[in-house]
PDB file of N, CA, C, O and CB in Angstrom:
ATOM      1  N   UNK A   1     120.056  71.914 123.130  1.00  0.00           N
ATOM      2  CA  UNK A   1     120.739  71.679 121.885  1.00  0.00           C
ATOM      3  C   UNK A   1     122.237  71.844 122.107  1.00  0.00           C
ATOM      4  O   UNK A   1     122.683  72.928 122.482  1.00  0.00           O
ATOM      5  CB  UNK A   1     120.228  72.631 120.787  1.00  0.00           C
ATOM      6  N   UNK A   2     123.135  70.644 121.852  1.00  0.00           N
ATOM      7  CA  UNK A   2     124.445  70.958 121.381  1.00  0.00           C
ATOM      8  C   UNK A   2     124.661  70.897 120.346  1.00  0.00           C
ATOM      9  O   UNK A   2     123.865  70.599 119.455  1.00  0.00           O
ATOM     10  CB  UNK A   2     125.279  70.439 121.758  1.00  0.00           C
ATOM     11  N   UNK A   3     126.444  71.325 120.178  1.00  0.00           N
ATOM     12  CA  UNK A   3     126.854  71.277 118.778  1.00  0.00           C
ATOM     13  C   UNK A   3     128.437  70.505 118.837  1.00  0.00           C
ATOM     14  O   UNK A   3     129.196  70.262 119.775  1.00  0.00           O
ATOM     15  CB  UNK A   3     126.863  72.972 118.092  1.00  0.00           C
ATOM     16  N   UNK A   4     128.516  70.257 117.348  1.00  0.00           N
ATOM     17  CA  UNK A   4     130.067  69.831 117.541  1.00  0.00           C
ATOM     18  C   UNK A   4     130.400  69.567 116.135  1.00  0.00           C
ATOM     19  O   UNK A   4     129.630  68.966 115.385  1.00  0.00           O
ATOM     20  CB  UNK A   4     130.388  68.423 118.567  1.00  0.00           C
ATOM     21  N   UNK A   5     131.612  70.041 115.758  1.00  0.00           N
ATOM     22  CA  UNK A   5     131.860  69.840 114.114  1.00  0.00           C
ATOM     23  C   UNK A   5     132.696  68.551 113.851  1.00  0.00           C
ATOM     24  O   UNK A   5     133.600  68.129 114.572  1.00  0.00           O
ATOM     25  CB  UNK A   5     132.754  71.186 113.411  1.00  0.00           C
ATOM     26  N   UNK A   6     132.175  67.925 112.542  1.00  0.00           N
ATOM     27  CA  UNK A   6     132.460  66.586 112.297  1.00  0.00           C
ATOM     28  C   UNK A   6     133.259  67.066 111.238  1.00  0.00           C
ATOM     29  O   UNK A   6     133.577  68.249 111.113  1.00  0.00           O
ATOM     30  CB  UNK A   6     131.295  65.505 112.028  1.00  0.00           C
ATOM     31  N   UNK A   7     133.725  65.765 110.147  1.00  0.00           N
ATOM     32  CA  UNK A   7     134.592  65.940 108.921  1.00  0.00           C
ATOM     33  C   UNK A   7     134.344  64.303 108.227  1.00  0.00           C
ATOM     34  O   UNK A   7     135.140  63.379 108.390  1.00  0.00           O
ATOM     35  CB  UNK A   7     136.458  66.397 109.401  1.00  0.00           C
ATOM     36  N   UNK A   8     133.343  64.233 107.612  1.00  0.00           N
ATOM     37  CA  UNK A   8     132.886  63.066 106.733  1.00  0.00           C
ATOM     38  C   UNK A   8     133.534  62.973 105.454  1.00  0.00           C
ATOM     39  O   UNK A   8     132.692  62.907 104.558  1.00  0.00           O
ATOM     40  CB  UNK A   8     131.453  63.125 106.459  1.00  0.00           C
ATOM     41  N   UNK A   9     134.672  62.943 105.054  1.00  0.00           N
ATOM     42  CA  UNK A   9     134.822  62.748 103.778  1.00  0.00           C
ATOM     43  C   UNK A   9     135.169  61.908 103.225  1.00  0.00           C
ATOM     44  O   UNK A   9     135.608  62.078 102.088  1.00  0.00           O
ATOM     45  CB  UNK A   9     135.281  63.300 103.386  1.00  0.00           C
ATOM     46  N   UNK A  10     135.119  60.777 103.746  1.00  0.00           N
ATOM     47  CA  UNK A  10     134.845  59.636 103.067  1.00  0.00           C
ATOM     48  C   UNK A  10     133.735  59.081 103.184  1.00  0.00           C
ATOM     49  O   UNK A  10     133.109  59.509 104.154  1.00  0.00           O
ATOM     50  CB  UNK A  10     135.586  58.831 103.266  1.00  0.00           C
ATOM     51  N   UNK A  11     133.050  58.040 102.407  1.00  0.00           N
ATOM     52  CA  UNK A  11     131.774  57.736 101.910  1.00  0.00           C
ATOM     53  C   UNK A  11     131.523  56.413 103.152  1.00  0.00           C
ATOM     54  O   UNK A  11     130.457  56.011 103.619  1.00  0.00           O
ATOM     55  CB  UNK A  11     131.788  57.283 100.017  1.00  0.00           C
ATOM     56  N   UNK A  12     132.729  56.023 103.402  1.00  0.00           N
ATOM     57  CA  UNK A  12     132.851  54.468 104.484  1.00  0.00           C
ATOM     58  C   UNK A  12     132.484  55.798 106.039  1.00  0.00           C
ATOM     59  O   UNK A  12     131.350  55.737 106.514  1.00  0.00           O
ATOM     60  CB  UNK A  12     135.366  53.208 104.496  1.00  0.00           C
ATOM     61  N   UNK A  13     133.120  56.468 106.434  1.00  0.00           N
ATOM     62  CA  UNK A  13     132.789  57.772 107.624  1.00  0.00           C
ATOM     63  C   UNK A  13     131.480  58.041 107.672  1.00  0.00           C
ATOM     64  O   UNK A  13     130.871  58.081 108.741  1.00  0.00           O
ATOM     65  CB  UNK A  13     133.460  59.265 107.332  1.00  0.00           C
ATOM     66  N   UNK A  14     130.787  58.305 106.229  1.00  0.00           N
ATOM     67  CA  UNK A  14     129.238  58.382 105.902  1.00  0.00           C
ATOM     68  C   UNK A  14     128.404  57.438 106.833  1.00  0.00           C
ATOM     69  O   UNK A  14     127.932  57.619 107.956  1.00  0.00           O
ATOM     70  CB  UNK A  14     128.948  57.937 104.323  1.00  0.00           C
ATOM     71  N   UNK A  15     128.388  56.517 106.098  1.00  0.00           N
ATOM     72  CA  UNK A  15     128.057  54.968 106.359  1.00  0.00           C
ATOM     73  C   UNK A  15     127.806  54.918 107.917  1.00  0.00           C
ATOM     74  O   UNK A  15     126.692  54.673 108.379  1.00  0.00           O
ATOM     75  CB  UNK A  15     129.403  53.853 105.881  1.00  0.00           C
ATOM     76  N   UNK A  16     128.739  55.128 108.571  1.00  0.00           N
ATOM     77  CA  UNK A  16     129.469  54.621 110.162  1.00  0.00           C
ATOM     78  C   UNK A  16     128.420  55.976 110.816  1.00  0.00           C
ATOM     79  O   UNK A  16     127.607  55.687 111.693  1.00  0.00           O
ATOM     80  CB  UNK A  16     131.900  54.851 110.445  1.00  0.00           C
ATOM     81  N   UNK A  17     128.498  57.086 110.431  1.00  0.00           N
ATOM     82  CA  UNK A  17     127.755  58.428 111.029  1.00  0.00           C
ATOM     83  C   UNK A  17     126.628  58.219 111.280  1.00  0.00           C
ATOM     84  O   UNK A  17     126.068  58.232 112.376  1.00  0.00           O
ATOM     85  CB  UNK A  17     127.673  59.587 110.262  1.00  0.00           C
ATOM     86  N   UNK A  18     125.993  57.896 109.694  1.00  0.00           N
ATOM     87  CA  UNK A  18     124.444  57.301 109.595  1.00  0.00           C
ATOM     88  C   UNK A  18     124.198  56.410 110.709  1.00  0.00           C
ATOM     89  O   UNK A  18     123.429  56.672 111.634  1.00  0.00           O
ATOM     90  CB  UNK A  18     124.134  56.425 108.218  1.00  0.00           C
ATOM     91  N   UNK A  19     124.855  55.378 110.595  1.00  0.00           N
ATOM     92  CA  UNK A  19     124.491  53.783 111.595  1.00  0.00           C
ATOM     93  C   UNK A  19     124.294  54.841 113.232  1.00  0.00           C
ATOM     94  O   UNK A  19     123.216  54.718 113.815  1.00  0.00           O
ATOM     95  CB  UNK A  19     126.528  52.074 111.687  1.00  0.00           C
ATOM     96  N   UNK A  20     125.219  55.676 113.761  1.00  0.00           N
ATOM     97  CA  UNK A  20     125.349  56.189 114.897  1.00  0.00           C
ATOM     98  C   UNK A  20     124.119  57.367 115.230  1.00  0.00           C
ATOM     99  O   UNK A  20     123.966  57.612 116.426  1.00  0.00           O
ATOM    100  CB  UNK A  20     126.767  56.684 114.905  1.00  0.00           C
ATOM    101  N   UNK A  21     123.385  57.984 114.419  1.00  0.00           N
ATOM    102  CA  UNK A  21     123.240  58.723 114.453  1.00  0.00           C
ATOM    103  C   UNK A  21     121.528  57.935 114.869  1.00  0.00           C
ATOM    104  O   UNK A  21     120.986  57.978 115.974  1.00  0.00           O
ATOM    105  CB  UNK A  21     123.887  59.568 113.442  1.00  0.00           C
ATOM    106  N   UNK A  22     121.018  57.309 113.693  1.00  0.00           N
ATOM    107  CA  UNK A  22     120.005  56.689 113.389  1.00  0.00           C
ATOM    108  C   UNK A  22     119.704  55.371 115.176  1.00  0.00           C
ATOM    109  O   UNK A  22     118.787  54.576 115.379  1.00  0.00           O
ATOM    110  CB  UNK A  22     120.472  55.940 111.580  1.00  0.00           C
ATOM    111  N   UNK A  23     120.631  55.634 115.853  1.00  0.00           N
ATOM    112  CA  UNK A  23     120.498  54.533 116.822  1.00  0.00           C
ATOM    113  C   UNK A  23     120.128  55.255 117.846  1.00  0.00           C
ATOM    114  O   UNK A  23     120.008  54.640 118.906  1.00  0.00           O
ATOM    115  CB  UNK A  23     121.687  53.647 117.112  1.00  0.00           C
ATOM    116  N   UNK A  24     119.727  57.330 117.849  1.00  0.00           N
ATOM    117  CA  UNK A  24     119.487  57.829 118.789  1.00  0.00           C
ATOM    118  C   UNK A  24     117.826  58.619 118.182  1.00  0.00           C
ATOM    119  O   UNK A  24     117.672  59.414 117.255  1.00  0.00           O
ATOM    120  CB  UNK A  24     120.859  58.680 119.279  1.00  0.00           C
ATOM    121  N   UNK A  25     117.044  58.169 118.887  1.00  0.00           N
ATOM    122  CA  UNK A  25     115.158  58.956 118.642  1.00  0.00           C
ATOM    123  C   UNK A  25     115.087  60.504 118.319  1.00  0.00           C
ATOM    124  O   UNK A  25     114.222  61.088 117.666  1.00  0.00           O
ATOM    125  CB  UNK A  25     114.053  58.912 120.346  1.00  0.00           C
ATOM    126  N   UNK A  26     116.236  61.034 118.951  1.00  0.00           N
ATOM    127  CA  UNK A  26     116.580  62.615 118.801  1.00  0.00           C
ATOM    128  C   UNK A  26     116.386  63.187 117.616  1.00  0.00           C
ATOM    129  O   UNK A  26     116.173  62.318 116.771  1.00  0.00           O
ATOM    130  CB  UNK A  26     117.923  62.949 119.063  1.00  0.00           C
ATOM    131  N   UNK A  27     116.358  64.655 117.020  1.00  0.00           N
ATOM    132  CA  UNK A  27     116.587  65.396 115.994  1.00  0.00           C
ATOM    133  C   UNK A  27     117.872  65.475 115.813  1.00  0.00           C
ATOM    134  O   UNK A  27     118.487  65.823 116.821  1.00  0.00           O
ATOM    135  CB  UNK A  27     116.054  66.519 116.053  1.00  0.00           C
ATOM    136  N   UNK A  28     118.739  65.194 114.516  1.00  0.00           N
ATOM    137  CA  UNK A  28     119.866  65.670 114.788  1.00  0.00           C
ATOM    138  C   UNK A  28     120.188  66.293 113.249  1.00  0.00           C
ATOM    139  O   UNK A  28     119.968  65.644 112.226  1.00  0.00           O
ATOM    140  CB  UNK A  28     120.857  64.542 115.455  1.00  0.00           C
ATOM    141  N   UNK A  29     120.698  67.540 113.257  1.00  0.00           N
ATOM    142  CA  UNK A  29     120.585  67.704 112.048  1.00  0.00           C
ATOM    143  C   UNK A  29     121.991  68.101 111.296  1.00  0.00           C
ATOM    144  O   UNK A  29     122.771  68.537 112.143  1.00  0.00           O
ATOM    145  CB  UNK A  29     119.552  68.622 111.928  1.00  0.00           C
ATOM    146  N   UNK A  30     122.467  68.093 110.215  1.00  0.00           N
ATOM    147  CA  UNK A  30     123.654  69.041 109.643  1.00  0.00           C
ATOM    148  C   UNK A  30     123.194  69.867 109.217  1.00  0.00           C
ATOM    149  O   UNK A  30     122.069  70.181 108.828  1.00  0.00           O
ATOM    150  CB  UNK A  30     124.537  68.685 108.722  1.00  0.00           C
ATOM    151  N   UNK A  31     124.883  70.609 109.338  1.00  0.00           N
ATOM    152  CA  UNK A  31     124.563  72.546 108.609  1.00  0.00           C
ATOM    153  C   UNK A  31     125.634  72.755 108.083  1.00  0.00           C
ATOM    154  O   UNK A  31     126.560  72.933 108.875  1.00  0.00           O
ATOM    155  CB  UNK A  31     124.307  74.087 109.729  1.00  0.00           C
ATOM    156  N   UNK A  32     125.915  72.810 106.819  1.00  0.00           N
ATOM    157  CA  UNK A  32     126.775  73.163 106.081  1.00  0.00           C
ATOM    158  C   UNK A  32     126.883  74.764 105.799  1.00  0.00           C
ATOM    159  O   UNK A  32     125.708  75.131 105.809  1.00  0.00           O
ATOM    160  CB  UNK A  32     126.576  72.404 105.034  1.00  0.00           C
ATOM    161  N   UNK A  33     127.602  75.757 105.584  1.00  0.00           N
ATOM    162  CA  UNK A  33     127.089  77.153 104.793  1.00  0.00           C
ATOM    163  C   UNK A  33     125.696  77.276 105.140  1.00  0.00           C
ATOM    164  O   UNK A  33     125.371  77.291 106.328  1.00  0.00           O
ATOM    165  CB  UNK A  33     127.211  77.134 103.060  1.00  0.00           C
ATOM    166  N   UNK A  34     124.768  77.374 104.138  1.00  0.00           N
ATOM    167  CA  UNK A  34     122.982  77.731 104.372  1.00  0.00           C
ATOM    168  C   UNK A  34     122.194  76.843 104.356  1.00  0.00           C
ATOM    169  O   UNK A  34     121.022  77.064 104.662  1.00  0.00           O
ATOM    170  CB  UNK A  34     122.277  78.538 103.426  1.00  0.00           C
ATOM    171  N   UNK A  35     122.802  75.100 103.846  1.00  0.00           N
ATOM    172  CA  UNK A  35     122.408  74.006 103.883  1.00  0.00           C
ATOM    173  C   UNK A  35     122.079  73.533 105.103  1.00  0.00           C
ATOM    174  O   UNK A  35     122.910  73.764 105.981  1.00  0.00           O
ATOM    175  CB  UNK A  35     123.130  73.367 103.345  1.00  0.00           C
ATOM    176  N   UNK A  36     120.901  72.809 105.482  1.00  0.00           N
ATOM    177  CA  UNK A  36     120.535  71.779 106.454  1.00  0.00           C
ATOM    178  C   UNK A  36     120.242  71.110 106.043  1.00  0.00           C
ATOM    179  O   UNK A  36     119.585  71.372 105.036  1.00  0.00           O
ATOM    180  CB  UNK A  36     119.861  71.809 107.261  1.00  0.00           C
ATOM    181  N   UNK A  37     120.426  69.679 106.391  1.00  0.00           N
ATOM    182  CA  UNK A  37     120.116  68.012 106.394  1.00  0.00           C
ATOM    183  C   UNK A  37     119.906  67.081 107.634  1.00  0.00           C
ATOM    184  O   UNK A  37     120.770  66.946 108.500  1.00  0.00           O
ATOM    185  CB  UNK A  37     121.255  67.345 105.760  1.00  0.00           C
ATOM    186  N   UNK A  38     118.789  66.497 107.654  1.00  0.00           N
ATOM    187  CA  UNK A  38     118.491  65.469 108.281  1.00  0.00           C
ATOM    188  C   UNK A  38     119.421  64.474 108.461  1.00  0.00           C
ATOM    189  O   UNK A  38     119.429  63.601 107.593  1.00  0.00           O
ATOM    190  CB  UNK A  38     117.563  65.052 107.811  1.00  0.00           C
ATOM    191  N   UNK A  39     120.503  64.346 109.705  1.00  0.00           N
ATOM    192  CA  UNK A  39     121.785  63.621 110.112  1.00  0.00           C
ATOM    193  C   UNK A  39     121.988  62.226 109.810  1.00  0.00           C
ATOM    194  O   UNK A  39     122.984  61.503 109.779  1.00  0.00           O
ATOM    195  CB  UNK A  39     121.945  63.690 111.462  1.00  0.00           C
ATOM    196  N   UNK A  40     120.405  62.006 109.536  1.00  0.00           N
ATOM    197  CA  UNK A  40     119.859  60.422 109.572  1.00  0.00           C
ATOM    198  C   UNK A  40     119.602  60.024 108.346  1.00  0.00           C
ATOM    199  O   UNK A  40     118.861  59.047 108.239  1.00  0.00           O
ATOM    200  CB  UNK A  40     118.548  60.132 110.367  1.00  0.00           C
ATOM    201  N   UNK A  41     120.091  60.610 107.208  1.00  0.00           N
ATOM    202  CA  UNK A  41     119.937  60.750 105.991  1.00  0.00           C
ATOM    203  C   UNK A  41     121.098  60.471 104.855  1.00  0.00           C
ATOM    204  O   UNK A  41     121.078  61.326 103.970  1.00  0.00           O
ATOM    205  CB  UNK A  41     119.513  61.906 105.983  1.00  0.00           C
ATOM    206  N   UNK A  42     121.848  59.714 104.735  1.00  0.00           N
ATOM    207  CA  UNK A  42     122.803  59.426 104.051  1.00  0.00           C
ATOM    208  C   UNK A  42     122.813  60.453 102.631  1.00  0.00           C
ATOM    209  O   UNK A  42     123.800  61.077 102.242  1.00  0.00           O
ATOM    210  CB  UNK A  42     122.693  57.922 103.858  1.00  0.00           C
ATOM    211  N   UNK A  43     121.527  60.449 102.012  1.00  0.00           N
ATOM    212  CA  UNK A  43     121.234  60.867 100.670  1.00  0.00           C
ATOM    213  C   UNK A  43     122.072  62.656 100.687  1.00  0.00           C
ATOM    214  O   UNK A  43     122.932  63.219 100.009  1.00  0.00           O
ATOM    215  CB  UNK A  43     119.212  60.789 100.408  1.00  0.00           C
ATOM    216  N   UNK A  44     120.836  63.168 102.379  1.00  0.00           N
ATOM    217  CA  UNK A  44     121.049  64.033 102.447  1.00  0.00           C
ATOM    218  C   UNK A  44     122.573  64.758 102.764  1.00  0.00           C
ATOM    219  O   UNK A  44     123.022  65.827 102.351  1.00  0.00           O
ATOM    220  CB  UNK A  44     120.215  64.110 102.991  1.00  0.00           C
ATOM    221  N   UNK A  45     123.184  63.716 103.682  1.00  0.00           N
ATOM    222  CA  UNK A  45     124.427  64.248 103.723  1.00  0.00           C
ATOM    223  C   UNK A  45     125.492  64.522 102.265  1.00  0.00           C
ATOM    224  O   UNK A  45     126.299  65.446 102.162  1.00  0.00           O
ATOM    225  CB  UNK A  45     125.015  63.321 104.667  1.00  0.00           C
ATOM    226  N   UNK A  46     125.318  63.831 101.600  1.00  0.00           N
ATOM    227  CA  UNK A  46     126.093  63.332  99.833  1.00  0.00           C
ATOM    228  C   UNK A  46     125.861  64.579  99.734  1.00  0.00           C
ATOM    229  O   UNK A  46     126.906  65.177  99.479  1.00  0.00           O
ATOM    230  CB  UNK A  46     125.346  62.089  98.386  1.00  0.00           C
ATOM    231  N   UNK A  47     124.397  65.691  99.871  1.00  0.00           N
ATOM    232  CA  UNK A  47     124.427  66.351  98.907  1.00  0.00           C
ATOM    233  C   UNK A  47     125.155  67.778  99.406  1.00  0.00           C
ATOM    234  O   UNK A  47     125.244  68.783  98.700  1.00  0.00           O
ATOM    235  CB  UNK A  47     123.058  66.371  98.345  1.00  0.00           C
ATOM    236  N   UNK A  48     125.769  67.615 101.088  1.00  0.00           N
ATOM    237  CA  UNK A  48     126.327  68.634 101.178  1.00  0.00           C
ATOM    238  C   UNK A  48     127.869  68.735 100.680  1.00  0.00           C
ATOM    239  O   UNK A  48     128.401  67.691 100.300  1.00  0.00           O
ATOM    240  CB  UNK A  48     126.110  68.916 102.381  1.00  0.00           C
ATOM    241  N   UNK A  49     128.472  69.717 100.669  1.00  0.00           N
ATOM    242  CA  UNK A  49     130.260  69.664 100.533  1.00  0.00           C
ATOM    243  C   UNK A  49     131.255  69.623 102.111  1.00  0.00           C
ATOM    244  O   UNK A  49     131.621  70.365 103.022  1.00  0.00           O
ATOM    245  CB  UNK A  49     130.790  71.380  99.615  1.00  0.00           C
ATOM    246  N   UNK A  50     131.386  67.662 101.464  1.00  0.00           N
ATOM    247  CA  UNK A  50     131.845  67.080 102.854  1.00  0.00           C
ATOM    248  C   UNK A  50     133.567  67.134 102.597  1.00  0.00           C
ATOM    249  O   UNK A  50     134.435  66.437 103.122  1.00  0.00           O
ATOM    250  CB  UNK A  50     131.132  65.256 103.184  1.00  0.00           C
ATOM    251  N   UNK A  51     133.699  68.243 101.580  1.00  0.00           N
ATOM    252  CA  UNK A  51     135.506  68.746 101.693  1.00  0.00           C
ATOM    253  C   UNK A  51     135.855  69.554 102.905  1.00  0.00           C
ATOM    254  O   UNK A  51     136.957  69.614 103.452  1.00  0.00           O
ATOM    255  CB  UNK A  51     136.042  69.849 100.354  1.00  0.00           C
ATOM    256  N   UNK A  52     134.662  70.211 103.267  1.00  0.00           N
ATOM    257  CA  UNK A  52     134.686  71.128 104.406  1.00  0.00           C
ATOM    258  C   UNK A  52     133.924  70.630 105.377  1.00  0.00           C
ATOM    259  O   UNK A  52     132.959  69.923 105.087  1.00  0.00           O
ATOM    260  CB  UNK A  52     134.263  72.438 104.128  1.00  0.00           C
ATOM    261  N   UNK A  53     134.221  70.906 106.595  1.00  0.00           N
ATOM    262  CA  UNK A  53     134.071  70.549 108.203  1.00  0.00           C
ATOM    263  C   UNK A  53     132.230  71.155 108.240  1.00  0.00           C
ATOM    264  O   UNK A  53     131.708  72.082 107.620  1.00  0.00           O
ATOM    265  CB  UNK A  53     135.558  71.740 109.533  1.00  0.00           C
ATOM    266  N   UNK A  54     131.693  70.264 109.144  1.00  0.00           N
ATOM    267  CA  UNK A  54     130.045  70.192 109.251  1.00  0.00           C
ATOM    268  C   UNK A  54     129.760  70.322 110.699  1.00  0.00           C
ATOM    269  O   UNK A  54     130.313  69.782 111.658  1.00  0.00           O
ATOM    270  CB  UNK A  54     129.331  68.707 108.665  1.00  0.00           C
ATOM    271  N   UNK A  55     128.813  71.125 110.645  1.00  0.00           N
ATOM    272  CA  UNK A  55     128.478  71.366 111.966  1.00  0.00           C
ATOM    273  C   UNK A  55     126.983  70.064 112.351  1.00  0.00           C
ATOM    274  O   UNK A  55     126.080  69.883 111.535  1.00  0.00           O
ATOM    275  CB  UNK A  55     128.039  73.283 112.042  1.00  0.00           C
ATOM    276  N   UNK A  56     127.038  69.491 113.412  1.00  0.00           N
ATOM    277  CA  UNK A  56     126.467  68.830 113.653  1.00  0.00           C
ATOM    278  C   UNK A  56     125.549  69.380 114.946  1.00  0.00           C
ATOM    279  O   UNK A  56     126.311  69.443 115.910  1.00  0.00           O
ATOM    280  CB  UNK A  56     127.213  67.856 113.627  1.00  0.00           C
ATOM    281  N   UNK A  57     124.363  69.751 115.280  1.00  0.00           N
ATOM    282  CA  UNK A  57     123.214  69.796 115.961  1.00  0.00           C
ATOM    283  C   UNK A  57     121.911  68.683 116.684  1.00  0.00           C
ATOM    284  O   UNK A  57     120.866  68.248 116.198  1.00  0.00           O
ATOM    285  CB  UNK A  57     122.805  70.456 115.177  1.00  0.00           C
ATOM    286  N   UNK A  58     122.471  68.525 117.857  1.00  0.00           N
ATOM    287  CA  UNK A  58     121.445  67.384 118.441  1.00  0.00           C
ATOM    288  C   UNK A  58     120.745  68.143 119.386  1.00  0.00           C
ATOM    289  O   UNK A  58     121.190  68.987 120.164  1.00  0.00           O
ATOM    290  CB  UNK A  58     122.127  65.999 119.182  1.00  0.00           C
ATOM    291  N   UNK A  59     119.291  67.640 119.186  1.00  0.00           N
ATOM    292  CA  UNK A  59     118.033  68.646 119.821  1.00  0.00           C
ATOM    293  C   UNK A  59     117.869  67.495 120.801  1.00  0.00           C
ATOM    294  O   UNK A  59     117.205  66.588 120.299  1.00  0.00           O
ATOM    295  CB  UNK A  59     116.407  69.181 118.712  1.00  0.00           C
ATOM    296  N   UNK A  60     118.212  67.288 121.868  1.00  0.00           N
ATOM    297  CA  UNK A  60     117.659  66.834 123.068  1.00  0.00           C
ATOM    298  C   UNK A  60     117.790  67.047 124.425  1.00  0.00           C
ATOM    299  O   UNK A  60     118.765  67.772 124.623  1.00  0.00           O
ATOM    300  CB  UNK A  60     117.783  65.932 123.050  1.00  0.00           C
ATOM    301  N   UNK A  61     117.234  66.730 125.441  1.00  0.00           N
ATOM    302  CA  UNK A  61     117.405  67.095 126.310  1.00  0.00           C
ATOM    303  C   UNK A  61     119.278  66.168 127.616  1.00  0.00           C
ATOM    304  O   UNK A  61     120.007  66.504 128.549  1.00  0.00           O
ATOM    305  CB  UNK A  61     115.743  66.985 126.588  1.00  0.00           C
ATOM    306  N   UNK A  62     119.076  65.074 126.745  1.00  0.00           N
ATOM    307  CA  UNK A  62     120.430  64.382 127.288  1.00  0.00           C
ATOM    308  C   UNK A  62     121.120  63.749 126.016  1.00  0.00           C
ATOM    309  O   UNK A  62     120.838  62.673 125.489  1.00  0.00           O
ATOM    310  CB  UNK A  62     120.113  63.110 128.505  1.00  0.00           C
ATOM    311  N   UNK A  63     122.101  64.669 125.638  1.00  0.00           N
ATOM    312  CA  UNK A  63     122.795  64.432 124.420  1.00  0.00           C
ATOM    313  C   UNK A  63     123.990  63.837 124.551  1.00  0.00           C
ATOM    314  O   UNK A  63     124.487  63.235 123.600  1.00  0.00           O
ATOM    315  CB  UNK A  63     122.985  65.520 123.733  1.00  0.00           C
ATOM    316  N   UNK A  64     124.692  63.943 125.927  1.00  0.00           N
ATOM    317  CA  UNK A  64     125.741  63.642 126.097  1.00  0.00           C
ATOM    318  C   UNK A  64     126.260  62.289 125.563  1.00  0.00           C
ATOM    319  O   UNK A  64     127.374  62.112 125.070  1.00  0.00           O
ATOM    320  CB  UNK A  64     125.828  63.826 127.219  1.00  0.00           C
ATOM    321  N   UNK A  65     125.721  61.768 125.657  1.00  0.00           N
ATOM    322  CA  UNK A  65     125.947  60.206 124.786  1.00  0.00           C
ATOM    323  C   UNK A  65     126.270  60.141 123.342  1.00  0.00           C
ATOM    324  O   UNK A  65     127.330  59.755 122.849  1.00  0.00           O
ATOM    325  CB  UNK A  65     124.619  59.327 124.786  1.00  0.00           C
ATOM    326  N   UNK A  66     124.769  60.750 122.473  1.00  0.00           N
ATOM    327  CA  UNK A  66     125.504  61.572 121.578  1.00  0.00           C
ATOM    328  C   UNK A  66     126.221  62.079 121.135  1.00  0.00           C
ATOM    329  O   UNK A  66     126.353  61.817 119.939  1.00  0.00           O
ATOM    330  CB  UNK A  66     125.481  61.949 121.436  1.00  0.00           C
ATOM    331  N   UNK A  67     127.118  63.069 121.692  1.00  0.00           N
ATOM    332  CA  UNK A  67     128.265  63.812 121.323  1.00  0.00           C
ATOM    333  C   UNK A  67     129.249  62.658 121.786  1.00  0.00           C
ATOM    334  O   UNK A  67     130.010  62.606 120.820  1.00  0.00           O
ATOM    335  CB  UNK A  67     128.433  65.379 122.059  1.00  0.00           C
ATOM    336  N   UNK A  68     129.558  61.984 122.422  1.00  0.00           N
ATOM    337  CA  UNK A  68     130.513  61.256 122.952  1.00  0.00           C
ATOM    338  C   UNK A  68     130.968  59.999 121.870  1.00  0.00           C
ATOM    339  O   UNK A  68     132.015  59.414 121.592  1.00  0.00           O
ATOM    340  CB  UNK A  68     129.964  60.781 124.344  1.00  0.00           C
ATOM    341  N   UNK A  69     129.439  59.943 121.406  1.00  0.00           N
ATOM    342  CA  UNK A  69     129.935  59.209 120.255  1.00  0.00           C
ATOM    343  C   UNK A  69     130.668  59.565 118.784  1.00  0.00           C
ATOM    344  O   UNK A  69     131.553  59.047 118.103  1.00  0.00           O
ATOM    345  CB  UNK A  69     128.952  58.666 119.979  1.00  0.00           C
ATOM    346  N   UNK A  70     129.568  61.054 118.656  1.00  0.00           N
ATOM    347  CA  UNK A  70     130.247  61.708 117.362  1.00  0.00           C
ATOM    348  C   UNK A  70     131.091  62.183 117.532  1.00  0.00           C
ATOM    349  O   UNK A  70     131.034  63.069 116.681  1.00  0.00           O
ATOM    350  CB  UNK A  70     129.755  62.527 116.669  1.00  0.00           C
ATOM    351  N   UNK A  71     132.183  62.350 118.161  1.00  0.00           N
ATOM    352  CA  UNK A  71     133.325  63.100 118.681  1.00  0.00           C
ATOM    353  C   UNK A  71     134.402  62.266 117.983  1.00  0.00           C
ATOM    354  O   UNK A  71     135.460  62.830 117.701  1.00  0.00           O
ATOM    355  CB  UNK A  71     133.444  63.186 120.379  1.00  0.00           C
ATOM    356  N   UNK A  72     134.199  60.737 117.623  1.00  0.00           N
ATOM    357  CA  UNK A  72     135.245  59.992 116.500  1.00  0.00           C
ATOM    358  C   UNK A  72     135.499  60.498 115.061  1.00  0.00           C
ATOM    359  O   UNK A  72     136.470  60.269 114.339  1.00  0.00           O
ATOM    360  CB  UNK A  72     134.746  58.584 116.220  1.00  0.00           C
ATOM    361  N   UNK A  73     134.062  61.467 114.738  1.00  0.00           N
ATOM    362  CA  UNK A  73     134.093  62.207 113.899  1.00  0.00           C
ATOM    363  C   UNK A  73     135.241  62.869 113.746  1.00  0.00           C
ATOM    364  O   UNK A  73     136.068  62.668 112.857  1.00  0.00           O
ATOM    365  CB  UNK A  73     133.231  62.829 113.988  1.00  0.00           C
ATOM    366  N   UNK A  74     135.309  63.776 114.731  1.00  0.00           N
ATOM    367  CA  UNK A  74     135.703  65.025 114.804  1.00  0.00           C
ATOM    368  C   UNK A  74     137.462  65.038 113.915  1.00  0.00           C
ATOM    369  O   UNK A  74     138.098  66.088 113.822  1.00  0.00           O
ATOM    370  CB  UNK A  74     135.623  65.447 116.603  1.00  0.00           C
TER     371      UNK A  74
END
């Protein structure tokens, strides 16, 4: 498992996360405060508070690709 904190606050950033996220078989999840959401989840992300910085969690064994991508996030 890595980690790496993103900053979605715009709804078009949303959009673009989802598309990236959803193109890898992995678990990947957000963590807001005590909140978790399914990364692959647009709905779910809306319902966290994307004023503040999100920690992002990918459960696999070769993530590096992964992070390399969400790192435009950052």
């Amino acid at each position: 498992m890595k980690s790496i904190t993103v900053s979605l606050e715009m709804a078009q950033k949303v959009k673009e996360f989802v598309n990236v996220t959803q193109s890898f078989p992995c678990e990947i999840l957000l963590k807001s405060g005590k909140f978790v959401v399914d990364a692959k989840s647009i709905l779910g992300i809306f319902s966290l508070d994307l004023s503040k910085p999100i920690t992002v969690e990918v459960y696999s064994n070769d993530c590096d690709e992964i992070i390399e991508q969400l790192r435009k996030f950052s």
